[in-house]
N, C-alpha and C positions, 0 to 999 in steps of 0.2 A: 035488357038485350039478351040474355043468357034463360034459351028456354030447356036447358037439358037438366038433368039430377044426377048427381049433387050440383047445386049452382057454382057456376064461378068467384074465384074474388073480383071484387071489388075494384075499381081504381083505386080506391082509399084506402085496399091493405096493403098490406106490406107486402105479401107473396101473388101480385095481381100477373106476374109474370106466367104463374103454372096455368091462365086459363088458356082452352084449347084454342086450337089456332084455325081462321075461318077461310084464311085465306093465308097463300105461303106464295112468295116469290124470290126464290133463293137466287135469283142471276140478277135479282135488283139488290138483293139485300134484306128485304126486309119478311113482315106476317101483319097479319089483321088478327087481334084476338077478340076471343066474343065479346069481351066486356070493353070495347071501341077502344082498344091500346094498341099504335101500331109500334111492334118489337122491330129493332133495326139488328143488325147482325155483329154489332159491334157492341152490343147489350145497350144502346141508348134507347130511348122511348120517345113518344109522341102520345100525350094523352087526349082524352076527345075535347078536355076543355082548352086545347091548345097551347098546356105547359109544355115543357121539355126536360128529359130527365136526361143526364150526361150521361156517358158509357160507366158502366161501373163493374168491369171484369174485374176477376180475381187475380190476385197480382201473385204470380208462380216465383217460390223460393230460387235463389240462386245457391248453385251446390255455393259450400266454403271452401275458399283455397287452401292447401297445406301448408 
């Protein structure tokens, strides 16, 4: 699906997140990326083979109380 250079990753790696986005609709929520991942904005996914990847943000330190 990824016709530009350097190619995209993959669905199958790990960082399939970084490919560029072919389509962006931020008042829905989500992106189309080239390599057929739609990114939701909550960090979940939808891949083309119809799995589902949970949200998986980074979880932000809480300061410590004194």
């Amino acid at each position: 699906m990824c016709l530009h250079q350097p190619h995209c990753p993959t669905t199958a790696d790990s960082d399939r997140e970084a490919a560029v986005r072919v389509a962006h609709h931020p008042q829905q929520g989500w992106s189309l990326l080239c390599n057929g991942v739609v990114l939701f904005d909550d960090t979940g996914e939808l891949l083309p083979d119809g799995q589902i990847v949970a949200p998986h943000r980074d979880v932000l330190a809480r300061p410590v109380a004194a």
